[in-house]
N, C-alpha and C positions, 0 to 999 in steps of 0.2 A: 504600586499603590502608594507608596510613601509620598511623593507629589500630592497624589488627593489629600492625602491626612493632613499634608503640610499647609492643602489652602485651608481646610475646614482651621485646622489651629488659627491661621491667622482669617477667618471669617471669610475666605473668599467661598462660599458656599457653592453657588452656583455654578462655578467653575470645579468645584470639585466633583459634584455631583456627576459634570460629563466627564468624566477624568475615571471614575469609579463603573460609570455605565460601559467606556469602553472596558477596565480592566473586567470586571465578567464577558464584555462579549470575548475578549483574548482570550477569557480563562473559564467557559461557563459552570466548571466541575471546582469553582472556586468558592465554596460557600459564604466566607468574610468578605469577597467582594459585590454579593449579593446582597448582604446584609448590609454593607457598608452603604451602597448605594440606597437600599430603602431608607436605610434612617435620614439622609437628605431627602429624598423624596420626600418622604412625611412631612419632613420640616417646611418644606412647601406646600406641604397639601394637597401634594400629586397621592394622594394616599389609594386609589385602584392599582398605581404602579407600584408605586411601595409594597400594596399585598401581595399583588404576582413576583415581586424578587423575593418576598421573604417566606411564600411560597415554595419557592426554588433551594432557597438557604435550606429549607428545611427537610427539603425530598433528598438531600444531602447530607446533612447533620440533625438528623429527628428529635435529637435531645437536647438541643441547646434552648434552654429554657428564655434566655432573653429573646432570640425570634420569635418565639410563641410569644411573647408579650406584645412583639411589634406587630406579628400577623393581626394579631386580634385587635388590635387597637387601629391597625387602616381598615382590617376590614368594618369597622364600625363608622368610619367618619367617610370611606369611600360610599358607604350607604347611605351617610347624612347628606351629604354632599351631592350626590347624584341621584339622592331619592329615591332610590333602588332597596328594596326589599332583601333580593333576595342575597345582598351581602349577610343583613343580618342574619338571614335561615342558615346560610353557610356556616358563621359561628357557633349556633349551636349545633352543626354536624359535625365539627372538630372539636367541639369542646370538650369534651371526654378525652380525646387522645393530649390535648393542650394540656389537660388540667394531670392527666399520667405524667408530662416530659415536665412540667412546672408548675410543681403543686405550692411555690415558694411566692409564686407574682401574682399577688390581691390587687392590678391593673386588670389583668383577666378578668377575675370577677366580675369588677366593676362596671367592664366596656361588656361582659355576655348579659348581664342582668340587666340594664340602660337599652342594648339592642334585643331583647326580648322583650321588655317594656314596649316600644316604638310598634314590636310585630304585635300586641295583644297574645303572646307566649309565654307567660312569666310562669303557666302552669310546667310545662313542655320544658322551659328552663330548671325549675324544682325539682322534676322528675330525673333530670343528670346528675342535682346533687345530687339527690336521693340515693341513687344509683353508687356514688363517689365515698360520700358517706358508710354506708353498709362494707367498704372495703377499709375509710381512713376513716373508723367514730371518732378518735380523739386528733383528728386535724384541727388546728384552732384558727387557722384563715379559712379555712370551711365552716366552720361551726358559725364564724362572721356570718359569713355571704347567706349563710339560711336563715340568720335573724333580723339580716339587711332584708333578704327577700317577705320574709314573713310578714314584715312591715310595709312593704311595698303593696303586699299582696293584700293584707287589711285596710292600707288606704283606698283601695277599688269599694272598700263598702262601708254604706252608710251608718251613723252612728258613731259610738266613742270607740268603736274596735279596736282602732292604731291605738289610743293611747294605754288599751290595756296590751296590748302587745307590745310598745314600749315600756311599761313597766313590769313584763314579766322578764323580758331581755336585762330590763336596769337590775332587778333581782339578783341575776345568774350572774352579772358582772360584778356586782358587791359581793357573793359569794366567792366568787375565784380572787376579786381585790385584797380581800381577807385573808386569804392561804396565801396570796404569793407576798403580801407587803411587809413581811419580815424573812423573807428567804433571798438573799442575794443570787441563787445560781436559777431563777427562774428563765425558762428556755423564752427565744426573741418571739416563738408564734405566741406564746400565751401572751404577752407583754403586747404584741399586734394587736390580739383580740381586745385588749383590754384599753388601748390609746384609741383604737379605732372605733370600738363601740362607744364609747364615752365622748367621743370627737360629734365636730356639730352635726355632720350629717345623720348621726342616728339618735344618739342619746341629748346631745345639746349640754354636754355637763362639761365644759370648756376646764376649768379648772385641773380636775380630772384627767381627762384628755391628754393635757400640759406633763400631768404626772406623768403618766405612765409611756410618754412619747419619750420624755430625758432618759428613761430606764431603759427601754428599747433602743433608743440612741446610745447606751453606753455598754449594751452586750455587746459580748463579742461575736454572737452566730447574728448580727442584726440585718446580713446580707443587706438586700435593697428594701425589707419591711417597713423601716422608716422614710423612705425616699420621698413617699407622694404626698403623708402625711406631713412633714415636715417643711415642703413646699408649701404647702396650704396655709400651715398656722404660719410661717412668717409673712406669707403673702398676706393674712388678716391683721396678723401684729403692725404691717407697711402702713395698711389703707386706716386703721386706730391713731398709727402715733401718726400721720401726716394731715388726716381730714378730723383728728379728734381734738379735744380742748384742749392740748398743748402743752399736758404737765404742768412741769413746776414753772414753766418759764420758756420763752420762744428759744434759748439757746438749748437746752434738755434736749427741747421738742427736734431740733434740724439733727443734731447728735446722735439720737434714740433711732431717726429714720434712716440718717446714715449708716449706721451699725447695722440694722434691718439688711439693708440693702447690699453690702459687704458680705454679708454673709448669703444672703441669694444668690450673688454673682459665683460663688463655690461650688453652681449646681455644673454637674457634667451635662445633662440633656439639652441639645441646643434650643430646644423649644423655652427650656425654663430659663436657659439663660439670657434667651433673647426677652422674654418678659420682663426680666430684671435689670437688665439697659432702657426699655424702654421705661423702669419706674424710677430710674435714677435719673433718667431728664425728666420725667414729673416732679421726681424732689426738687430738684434743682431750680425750674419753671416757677417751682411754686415759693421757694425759697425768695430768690429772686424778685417777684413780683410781691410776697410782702414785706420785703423791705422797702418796698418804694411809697414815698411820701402819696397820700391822695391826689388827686388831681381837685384844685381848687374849684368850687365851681363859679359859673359866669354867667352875669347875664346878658354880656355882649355880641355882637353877632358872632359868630364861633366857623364858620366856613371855611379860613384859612386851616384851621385846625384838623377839619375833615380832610383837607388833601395836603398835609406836612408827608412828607416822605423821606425819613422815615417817621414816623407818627409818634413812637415814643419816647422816651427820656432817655439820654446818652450812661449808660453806666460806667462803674469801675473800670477801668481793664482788666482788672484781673475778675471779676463777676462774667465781665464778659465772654472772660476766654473759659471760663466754665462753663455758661451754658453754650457754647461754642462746643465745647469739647464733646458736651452729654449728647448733644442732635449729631456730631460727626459718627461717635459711637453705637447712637440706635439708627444709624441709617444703612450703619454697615451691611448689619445683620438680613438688610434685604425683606423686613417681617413688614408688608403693607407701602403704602402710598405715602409718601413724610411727608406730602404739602404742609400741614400742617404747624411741622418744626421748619423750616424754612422760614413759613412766615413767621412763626417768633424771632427767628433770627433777623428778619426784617425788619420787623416793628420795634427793634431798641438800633437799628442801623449796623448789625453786624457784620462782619465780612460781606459785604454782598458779591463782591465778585466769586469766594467760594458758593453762594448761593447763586448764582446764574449757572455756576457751572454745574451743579448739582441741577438743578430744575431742567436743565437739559437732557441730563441724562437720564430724567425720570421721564420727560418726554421720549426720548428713543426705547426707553425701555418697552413706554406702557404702548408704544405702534407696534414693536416688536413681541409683544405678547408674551416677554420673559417671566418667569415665574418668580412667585414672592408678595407680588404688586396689586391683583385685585383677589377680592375672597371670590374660594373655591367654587363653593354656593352659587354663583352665578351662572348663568346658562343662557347661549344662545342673545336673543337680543335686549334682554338684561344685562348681558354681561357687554355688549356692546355698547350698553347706553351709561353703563358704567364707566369704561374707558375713554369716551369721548370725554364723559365729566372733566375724570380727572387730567385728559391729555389738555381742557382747557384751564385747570386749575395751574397745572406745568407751566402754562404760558403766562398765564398771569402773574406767575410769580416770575419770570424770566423781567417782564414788564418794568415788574415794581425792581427790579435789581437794577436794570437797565439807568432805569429813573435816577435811583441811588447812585448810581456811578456817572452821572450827568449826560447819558445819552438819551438825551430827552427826544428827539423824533424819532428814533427809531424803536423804544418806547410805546410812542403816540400809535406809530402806525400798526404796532401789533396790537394795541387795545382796540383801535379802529376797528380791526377784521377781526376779533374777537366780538364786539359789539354789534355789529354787523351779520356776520356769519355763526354766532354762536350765544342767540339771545337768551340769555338768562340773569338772571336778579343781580346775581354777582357781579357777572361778566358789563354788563352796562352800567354798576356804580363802582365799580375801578376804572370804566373809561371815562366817568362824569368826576372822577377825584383828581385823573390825569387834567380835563377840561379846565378844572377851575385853578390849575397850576400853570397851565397856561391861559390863563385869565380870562376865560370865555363861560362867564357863569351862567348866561342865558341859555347855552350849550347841556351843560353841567347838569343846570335844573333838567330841561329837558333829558337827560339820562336817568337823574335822579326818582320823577313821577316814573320813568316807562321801568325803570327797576323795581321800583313800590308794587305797578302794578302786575309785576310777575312775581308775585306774592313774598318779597324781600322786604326786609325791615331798616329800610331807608326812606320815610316819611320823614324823621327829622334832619335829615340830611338834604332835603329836595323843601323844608321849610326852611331852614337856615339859608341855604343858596339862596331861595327868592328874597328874603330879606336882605340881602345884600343886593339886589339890582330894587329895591322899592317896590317887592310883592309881598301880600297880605299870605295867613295860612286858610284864608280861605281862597285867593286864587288858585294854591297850589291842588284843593279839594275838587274846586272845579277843572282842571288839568287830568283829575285822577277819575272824574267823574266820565270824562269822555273815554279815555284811556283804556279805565280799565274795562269797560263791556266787550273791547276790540280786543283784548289782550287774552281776557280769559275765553272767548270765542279759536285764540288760537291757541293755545295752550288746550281746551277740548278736542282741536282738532291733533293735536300730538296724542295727547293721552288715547282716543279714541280708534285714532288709527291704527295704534297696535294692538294686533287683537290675535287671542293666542289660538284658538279654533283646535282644541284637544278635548277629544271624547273625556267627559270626568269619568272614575271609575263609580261603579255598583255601589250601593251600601244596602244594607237593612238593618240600622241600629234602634235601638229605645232611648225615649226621652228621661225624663229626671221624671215626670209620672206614668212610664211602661209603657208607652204611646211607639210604636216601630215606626219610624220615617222609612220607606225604600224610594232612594231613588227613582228607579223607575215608575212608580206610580205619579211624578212631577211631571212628566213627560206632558210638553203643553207649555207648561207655566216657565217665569225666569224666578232663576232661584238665585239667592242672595244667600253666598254659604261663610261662616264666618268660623275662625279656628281662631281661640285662647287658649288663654292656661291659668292658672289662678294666682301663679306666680308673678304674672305679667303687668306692670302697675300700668303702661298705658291703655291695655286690655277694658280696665275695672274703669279705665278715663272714657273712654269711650263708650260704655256702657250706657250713658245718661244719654247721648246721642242717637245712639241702637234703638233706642226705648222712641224718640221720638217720630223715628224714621217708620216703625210699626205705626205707630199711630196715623201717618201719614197715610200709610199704605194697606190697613185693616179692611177699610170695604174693597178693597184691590184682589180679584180671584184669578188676576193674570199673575202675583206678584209671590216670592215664600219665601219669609226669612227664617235659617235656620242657626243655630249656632252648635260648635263643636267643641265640648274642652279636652283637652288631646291629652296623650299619656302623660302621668308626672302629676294628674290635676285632682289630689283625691276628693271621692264623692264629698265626702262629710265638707269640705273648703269650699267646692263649686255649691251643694246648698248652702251652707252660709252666707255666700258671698250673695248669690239670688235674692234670700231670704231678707240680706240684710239691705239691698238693694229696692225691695219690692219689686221684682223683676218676674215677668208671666211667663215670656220668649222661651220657646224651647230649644233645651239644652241636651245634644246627644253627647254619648261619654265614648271616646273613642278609645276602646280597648282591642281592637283589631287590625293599629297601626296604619289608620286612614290620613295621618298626616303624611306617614308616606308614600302612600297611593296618588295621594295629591301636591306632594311636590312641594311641601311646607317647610321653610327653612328658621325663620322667623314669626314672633306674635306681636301683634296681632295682623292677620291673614286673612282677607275677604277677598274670596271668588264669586265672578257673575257666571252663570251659566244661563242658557240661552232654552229658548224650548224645546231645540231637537238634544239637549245636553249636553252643550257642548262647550267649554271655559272659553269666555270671552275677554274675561277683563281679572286681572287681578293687583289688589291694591296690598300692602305693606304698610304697616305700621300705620301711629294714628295721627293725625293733624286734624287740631280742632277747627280751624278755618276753613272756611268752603266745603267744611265735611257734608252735612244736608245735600247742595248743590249737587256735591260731586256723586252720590250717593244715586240723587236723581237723575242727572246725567246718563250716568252708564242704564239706569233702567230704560231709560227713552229713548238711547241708541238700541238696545237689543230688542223693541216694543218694536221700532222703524227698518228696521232688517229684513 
C-alpha cells in the first residue's frame, strides 16, 4: 500500500484509489486497506462503495471510531445521491452501536440527525439519544446533538416555539460559560459544547463561537472536536475578507485572504483540502481581475472585439504564472469538470498549449466516465445529457487553444461540427466569433441570431456584427423573429421527448390549513408537483410566477398545482414567507421524507405527473424566461398523450 499513499501524497487520487482496491482484494482481512480505499472513494463520491468497505473495515476492527465517522457519513450522501431511503433507515439501526465505538465524532451526529430529517424520523432518532443519554447524562457532544435536535424538532411547528427553545439552550450555555471561563483545565467535550452551540448553526452568536473554538483548539484532549468547526469558521472568515469591503485597504484585503487560505490548506481531509485549492484560484482569479484597469467604453462598432482570441489583456508574467499555477493545482485534485479554469486561462492568452492539452484530457476522461468529473446526483439520462455538455464544452476549449496557437482551420473545422452536430447557444457563438475572425461576418451574424435564439445572451453580439456589414438592430429583430418560433419548436421537441415514465410514489400529507392531499385521489388529473425549501432564494423567485400559472389554470379541473416545502423548511418561515407573499397555493410540509421518494436532489424541483401518475417531465431550477411557456408546454403534451 505504500505506492497508494504515495500517489494520494502527491494528489494522484485516482490511481491510488485502484492501487488500494486491489491491496484489500490481496488482503480482504486487511482492515486499513478497506479503509483506506473508502476514504478516496468518498472523495469521489463513489460513497455506496465507500460504505460497503468501510463496512468491511469495521466487521474487522469494530472500534475504530474514525470508520464509524466515514461509515455514517457515505452512508448518508450514498442516500442523497441515489435517493434511496433506505441508506438513511440503515443509520439509525447502527447508530447505537456507532455512537458505543465513537462517542468522540460530532460528524456522526450531524450526518444521523440530517438523515433522519430527510426520513421524517427525527422522533425515532431522539429516542436513540434518549436511550444513549440515560447511560452517558454528562456527555457534552450528546447533550449538543439533543439541543441541536430539539430545535430541529420545534422548527416543524408553528409559532415562536424555536426561538424559545433557542433561548432556553442560550441559557444553559451562559450558565456552563460562566463556570468554565476562569478554569484553564476545562475538559475539550465541554469547550465543544460550548463553540458549537454558540456557532452559527444553532445559537448564531458568532463572537462567542470564536471564543470558545480558540480554547478548544488549544486543549490538549481536543482530538478531532475542533476539526469541522474550524473548517467552517475559516471557510466564512475566506468568503468575509474576499467578497467583503475590504478593510483597511485593497492590500490588508489580498493578505488577510491569503493567510485564510494557508491555513485551510493544513486540513488533512482530502475533501477539505481540495476545497481549499479550489479557493486559492478564486483568490487569486479575483485578485487578478481587480487589478485590471476598466475596460474603456466605446461607441464604436465593437465586433473585432467579440472575436480577439485571446480576448483579454496580456498580463504580468509573473501574475500570469500565478494564476497559471492556482488552475494547475485545482485541476489536479480531480474535484469536478475545470472548463471553466481553462477558459480563464484563455481569456488573458495563457499557456494555451498546456490548455489543449488539458482540455483533451478532460475530454477522454468525461467518454471514459472516470470519476471525479460529473456530480454523483446524476442518473441515467441526466447524467448523459450532462456529459455530452461538457464533452462539448472540452472541445471548445481545445478550439479556442487551437486558435491561440495559430491553427486556425483545424480550429474552424471543430467549431464547424460542434455547430452543426451539437446545437446550443454556446456552441454556435464560438463558431460565429471563429467566423468573424475569418472575416465572414454575414456568417457570424447568421450564428449569432441562431445562438440568441437558443436562449443565449448574444443579441449584442449578433447587433454589433450587423452593424458592421450596414444592418440596422431592428434587421437583426426581424432575423430573430422568424428564427426563434423554429428554434424554440425544436428545443420542445428535445425537452419533450425525454420523458421519465416512473410511477411517483403515494403520499397523504396536510396542507398549511390541515387539508390531506392523497395522491391517489388525483388519479385522472396532471399534477404539477413542485418541491422548495425556504432557504432557497430562486424558490421565493419563482413564486411570483407559480402564482400566475394558478391563475391561468384555476377554472382547469383537468389541471393541480401542488407545492411541497421539504425537510429543513420550518413551519413558522414557510408561513411567513406565504403570508408575506400573499400567496393561497397549497403548501404540503414534508415530514415523511418525500423528497426522497421522489428523487430530489436540488430546489427548486417541479414534476409533471400524468393522469394514470406517472412522472413525465421534470424541471430543475428556476429560469425566468419562457418560464409561463414552458410551464404550459409540458401540460399540453401530457393533455395530448
Amino acid at each position: 500500500m505504500a505506492d497508494a499513499a504515495a500517489d494520494v501524497e502527491a494528489i494522484r487520487l485516482e490511481r491510488a484509489m485502484v492501487r488500494y482496491d486491489s491491496a484489500r482484494t490481496a488482503s480482504p482481512e486487511d482492515a486499513e486497506a478497506h479503509g483506506r480505499f473508502a476514504t478516496v472513494a468518498s472523495y469521489f463520491s463513489l460513497h455506496a462503495e465507500a460504505a460497503r468497505a468501510w463496512e468491511r473495515a469495521l466487521e474487522l476492527e469494530p472500534g475504530d471510531s474514525a470508520a464509524w465517522e466515514g461509515y455514517i457519513h457515505d452512508l448518508r450522501w450514498a442516500g442523497i445521491f441515489e435517493t434511496d431511503r433506505r441508506y438513511g433507515e440503515k443509520i439509525l439501526r447502527v447508530l447505537p452501536e456507532a455512537l458505543r465505538h465513537a462517542p468522540d465524532r460530532p460528524v456522526i451526529y450531524d450526518e444521523a440527525e440530517e438523515a433522519a430529517s430527510d426520513l421524517g424520523q427525527l422522533e425515532a432518532y431522539g429516542a436513540i439519544l434518549a436511550e444513549v443519554e440515560a447511560m452517558r447524562p454528562d456527555d457534552q457532544i450528546l447533550l449538543h446533538a439533543l439541543g441541536s435536535l430539539r430545535l430541529q424538532l420545534a422548527n416543524q411547528e408553528e409559532g415562536d416555539r424555536n426561538q424559545t427553545v433557542m433561548d432556553s439552550i442560550g441559557a444553559v450555555l451562559d450558565a456552563l460559560a460562566a463556570e468554565a471561563e476562569g478554569d484553564p483545565n476545562v475538559d475539550a467535550p465541554l469547550l465543544y459544547r460550548l463553540a458549537a452551540g454558540y456557532d452559527f448553526g444553532l445559537l448564531r452568536r458568532e463572537e462567542d463561537a470564536d471564543r470558545w473554538l480558540e480554547r478548544l483548539e488549544a486543549a490538549p484532549d481536543h482530538g478531532v472536536l475542533a476539526d469541522e468547526l474550524r473548517y467552517w469558521d475559516l471557510a466564512f472568515d475566506w468568503q468575509d475578507a474576499l467578497y467583503g469591503d475590504g478593510g483597511d485597504g485593497e492590500g490588508d484585503r489580498w493578505d488577510e485572504v491569503s493567510r485564510i487560505v494557508a491555513e485551510g490548506l493544513k486540513s488533512k481531509q482530502l475533501g477539505e483540502r481540495a476545497a481549499w485549492f479550489a479557493r486559492r484560484y478564486a483568490t487569486v482569479q479575483a485578485e487578478v481581475m481587480a487589478s485590471l484597469d476598466p475596460e474603456p467604453p466605446s461607441s464604436e462598432v465593437s465586433y473585432p472585439r467579440i472575436a480577439a482570441e485571446p480576448p483579454g489583456p496580456t498580463l504580468d508574467p509573473e501574475v500570469a504564472e500565478s494564476l497559471f499555477t492556482a488552475v494547475m493545482e485545482e485541476i489536479q485534485w480531480q474535484d469536478g469538470v475545470y472548463g471553466s479554469r481553462l477558459n480563464t486561462l484563455l481569456y488573458f492568452g495563457i499557456r494555451p498549449e498546456i490548455v489543449l492539452e488539458k482540455a483533451v484530457a478532460m475530454e477522454e476522461a468525461l467518454r471514459a466516465d472516470r470519476p471525479g468529473y460529473l456530480y454523483a446526483g446524476d442518473r441515467g439520462q441526466e447524467r448523459e445529457t450532462s456529459r455530452k455538455s461538457f464533452i462539448d464544452q472540452a472541445r471548445v476549449i481545445q478550439a479556442r487553444a487551437l486558435t491561440q496557437l495559430g491553427e486556425i482551420d483545424a480550429a474552424g473545422a471543430l467549431l464547424d461540427e460542434l455547430a452543426t452536430e451539437s446545437r446550443r447557444s454556446w456552441t454556435l457563438a464560438e463558431y460565429g466569433r471563429h467566423l468573424l475572425r475569418e472575416d465572414r461576418p454575414a456568417e457570424a451574424l447568421d450564428a449569432f441570431v441562431e445562438a440568441t435564439a437558443f436562449r443565449g445572451w448574444y443579441r449584442q453580439a449578433a447587433v454589433e456584427t450587423a452593424a458592421a456589414i450596414g444592418l440596422s438592430e431592428e434587421d437583426v429583430e426581424e432575423r430573430l423573429a422568424v428564427r426563434g418560433p423554429v428554434v424554440e419548436r425544436e428545443l420542445e421537441q428535445r425537452e419533450l421527448g425525454r420523458r421519465i415514465e416512473r410511477e411517483a410514489p403515494e403520499f397523504a400529507i396536510a396542507d398549511q390549513n390541515g387539508i390531506e392531499w392523497r395522491l391517489s385521489d388525483l388519479e385522472g388529473k396532471i399534477v404539477v408537483l413542485k418541491f422548495w425549501a425556504t432557504w432557497c432564494g430562486p424558490c421565493i423567485e419563482e413564486f411570483p410566477h407559480f402564482v400566475e400559472m394558478l391563475k391561468t389554470y384555476e377554472d382547469d379541473e383537468e389541471v393541480v398545482f401542488l407545492t411541497v416545502a421539504t425537510a429543513g423548511s420550518p413551519r413558522d418561515r414557510v408561513a411567513a414567507q406565504i403570508e408575506e407573499g400573499g400567496f393561497t397555493f397549497p403548501v404540503l410540509f414534508d415530514e415523511q421524507g418525500l423528497a426522497l421518494d421522489y428523487e430530489i436532489l436540488g430546489y427548486p424541483t417541479t414534476l409533471y405527473l400524468d393522469q394514470a401518475g406517472l412522472i413525465q417531465f421534470k424541471r430543475e431550477r428556476f429560469e425566468e424566461s419562457g418560464y409561463e411557456e414552458g410551464v404550459a408546454r409540458r401540460i399540453d403534451a401530457l393533455r395530448r398523450q
